[in-house]
Backbone as a chain_set.jsonl record, in Angstrom:
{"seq": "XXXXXXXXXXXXXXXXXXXXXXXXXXXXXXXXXXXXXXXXXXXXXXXXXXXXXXXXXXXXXXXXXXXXXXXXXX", "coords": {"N": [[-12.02, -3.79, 5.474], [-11.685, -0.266, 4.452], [-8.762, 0.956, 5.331], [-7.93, 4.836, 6.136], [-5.374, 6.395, 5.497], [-4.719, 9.091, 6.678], [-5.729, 8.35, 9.281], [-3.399, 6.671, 10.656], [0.005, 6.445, 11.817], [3.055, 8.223, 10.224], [5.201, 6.566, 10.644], [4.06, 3.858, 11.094], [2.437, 4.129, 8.516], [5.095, 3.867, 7.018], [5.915, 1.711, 7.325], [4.582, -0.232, 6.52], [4.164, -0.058, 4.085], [6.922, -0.421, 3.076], [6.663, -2.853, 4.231], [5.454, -3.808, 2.409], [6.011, -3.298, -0.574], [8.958, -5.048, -0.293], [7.656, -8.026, 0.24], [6.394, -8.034, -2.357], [7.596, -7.68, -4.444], [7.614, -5.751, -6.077], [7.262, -4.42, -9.467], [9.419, -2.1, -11.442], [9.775, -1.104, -13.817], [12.189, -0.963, -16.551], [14.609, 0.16, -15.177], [16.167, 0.257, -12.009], [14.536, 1.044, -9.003], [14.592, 3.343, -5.793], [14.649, 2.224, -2.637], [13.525, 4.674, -1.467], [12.362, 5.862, -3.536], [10.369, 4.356, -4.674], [8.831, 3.94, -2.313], [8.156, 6.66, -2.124], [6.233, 6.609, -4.408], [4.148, 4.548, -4.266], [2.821, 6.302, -2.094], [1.902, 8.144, -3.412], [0.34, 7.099, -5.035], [-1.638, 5.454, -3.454], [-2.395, 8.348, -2.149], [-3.785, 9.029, -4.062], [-5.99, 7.069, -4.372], [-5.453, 5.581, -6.198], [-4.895, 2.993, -5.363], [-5.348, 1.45, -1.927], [-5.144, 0.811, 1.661], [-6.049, -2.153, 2.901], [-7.978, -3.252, 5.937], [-8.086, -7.069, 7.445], [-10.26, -8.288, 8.962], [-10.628, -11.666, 9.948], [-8.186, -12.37, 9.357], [-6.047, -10.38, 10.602], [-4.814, -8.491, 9.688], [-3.198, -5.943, 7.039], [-3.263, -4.543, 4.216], [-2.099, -3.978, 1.183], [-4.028, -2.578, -1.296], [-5.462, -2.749, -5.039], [-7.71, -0.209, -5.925], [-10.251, -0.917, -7.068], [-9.894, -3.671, -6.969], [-10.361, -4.129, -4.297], [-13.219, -2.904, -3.947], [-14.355, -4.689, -5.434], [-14.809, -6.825, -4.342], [-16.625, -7.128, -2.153]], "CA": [[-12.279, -2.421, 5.825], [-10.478, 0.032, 4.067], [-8.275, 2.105, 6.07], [-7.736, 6.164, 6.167], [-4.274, 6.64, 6.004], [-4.757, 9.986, 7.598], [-5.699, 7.795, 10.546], [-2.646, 6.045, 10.975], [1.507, 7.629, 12.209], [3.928, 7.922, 9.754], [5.701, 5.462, 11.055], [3.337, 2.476, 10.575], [2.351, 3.793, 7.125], [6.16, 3.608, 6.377], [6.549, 0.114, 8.118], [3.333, -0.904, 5.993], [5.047, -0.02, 2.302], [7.877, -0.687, 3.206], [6.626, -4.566, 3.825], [4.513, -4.546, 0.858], [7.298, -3.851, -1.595], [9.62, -6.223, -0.121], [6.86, -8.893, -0.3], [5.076, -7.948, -3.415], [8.928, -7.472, -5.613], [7.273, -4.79, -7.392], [7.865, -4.554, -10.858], [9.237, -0.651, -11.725], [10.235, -1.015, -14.944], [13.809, -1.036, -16.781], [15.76, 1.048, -14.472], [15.567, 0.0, -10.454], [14.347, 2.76, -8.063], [15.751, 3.039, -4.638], [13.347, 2.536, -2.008], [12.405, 6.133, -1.136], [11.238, 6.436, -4.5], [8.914, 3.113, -4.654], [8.156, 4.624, -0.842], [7.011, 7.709, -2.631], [5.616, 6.639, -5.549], [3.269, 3.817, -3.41], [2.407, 7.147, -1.221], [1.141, 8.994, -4.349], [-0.93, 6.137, -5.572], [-2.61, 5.98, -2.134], [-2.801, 9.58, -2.128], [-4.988, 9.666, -5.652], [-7.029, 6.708, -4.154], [-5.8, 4.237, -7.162], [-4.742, 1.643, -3.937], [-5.73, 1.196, -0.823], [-4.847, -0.061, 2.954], [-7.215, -3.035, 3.771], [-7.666, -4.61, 6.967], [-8.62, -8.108, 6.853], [-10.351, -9.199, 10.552], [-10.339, -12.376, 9.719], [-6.936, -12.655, 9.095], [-5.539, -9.451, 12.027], [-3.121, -8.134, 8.498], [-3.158, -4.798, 6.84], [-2.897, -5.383, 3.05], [-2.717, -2.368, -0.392], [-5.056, -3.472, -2.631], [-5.687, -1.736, -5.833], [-9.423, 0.109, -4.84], [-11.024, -1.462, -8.05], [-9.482, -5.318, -6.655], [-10.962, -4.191, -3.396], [-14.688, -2.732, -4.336], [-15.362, -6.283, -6.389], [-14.842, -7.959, -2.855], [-17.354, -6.114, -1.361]], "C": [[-11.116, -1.57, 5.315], [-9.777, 1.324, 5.065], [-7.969, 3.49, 5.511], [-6.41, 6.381, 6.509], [-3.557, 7.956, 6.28], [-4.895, 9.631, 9.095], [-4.631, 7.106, 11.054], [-1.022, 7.072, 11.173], [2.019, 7.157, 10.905], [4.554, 7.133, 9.416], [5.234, 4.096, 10.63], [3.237, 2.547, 9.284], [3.575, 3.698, 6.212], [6.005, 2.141, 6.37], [5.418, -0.664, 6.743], [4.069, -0.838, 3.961], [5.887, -0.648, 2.754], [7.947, -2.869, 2.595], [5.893, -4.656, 2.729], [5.426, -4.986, -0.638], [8.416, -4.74, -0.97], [8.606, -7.256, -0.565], [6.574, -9.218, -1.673], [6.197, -7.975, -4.631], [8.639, -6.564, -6.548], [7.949, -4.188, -8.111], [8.641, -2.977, -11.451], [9.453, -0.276, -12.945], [11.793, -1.459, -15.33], [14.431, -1.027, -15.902], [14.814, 0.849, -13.179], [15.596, 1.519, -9.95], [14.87, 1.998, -6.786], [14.21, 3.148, -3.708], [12.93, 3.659, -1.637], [11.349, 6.395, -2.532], [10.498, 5.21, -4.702], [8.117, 3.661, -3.315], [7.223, 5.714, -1.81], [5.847, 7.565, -3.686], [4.093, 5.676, -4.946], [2.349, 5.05, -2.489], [1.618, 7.619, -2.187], [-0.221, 7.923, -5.197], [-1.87, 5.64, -4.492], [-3.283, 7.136, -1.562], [-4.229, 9.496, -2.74], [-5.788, 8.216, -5.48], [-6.888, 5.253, -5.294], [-5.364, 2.992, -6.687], [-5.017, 2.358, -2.982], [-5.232, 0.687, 0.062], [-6.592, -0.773, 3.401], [-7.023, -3.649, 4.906], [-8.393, -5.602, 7.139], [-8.892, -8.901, 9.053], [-10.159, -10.181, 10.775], [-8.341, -12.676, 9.942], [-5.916, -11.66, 9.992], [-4.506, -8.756, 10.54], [-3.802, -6.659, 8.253], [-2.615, -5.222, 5.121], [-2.794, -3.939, 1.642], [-3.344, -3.355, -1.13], [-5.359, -2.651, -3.911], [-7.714, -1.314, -5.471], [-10.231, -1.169, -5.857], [-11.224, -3.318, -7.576], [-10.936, -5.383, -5.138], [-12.412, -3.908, -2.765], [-15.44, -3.929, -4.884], [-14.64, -7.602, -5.49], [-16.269, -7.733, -2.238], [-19.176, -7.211, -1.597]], "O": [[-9.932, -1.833, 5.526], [-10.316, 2.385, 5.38], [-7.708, 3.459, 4.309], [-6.136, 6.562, 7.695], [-2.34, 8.128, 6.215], [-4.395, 10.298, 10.0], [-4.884, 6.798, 12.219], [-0.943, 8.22, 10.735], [1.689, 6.079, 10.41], [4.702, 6.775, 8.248], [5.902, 3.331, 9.935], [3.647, 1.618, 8.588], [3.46, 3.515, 5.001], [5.986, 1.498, 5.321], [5.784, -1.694, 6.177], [4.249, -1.646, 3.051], [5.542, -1.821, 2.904], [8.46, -3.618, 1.763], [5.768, -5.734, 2.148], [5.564, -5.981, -1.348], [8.735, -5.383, -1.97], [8.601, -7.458, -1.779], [6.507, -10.358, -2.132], [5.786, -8.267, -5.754], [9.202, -6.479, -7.64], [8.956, -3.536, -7.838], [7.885, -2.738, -12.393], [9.332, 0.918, -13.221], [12.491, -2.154, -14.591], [14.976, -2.074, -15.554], [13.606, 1.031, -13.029], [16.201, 2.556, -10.222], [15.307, 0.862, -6.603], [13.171, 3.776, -3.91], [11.717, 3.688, -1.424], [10.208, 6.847, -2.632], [9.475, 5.683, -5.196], [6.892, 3.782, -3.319], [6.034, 5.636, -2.121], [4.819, 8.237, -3.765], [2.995, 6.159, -5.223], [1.197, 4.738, -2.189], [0.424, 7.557, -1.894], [-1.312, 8.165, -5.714], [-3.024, 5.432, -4.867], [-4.27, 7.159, -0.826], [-5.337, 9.741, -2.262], [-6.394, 7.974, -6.524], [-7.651, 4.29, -5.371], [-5.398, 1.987, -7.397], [-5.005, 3.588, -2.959], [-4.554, -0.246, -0.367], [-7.64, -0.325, 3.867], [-6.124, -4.474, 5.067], [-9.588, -5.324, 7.038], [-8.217, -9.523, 9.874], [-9.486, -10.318, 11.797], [-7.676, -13.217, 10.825], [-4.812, -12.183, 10.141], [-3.299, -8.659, 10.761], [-4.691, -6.205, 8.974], [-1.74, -6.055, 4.886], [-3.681, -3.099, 1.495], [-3.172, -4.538, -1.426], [-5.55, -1.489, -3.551], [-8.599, -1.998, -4.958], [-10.708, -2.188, -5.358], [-12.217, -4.028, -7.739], [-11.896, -6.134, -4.968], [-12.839, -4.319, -1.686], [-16.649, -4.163, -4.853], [-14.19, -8.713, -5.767], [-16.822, -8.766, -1.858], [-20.218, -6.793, -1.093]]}, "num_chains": 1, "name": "protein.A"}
């Protein structure tokens, strides 16, 4: 189910990036960014819809998915 991250605080949707890039080691290129800007930049690609927050019942998690990964689940 994909979540509305208008429905969720601040707070969680920080806590929720936050663990994804730790987890996920995402890649940024050459030159490292500092986490506010992977924070922001993760915000703006959730913004414009090209990822997603899934939640997985099965499994009780909260996951980004790119939408396209997460439509050819479906």
């Amino acid at each position: 189910m994909i979540i509305d991250i208008e429905q969720i605080s601040k707070e969680a949707l920080n806590a929720i990036i936050e663990d994804y890039i730790l987890r996920e080691g995402t890649d940024y290129g050459e030159s490292e960014c500092s986490m506010d800007d992977k924070k922001q930049q993760i915000k703006a690609q959730l913004s414009s819809k090209q990822i997603v927050l899934v939640y997985s019942e099965l499994h009780e998690t909260v996951n980004i998915l790119p939408f396209e990964q997460f439509t050819s689940h479906e």
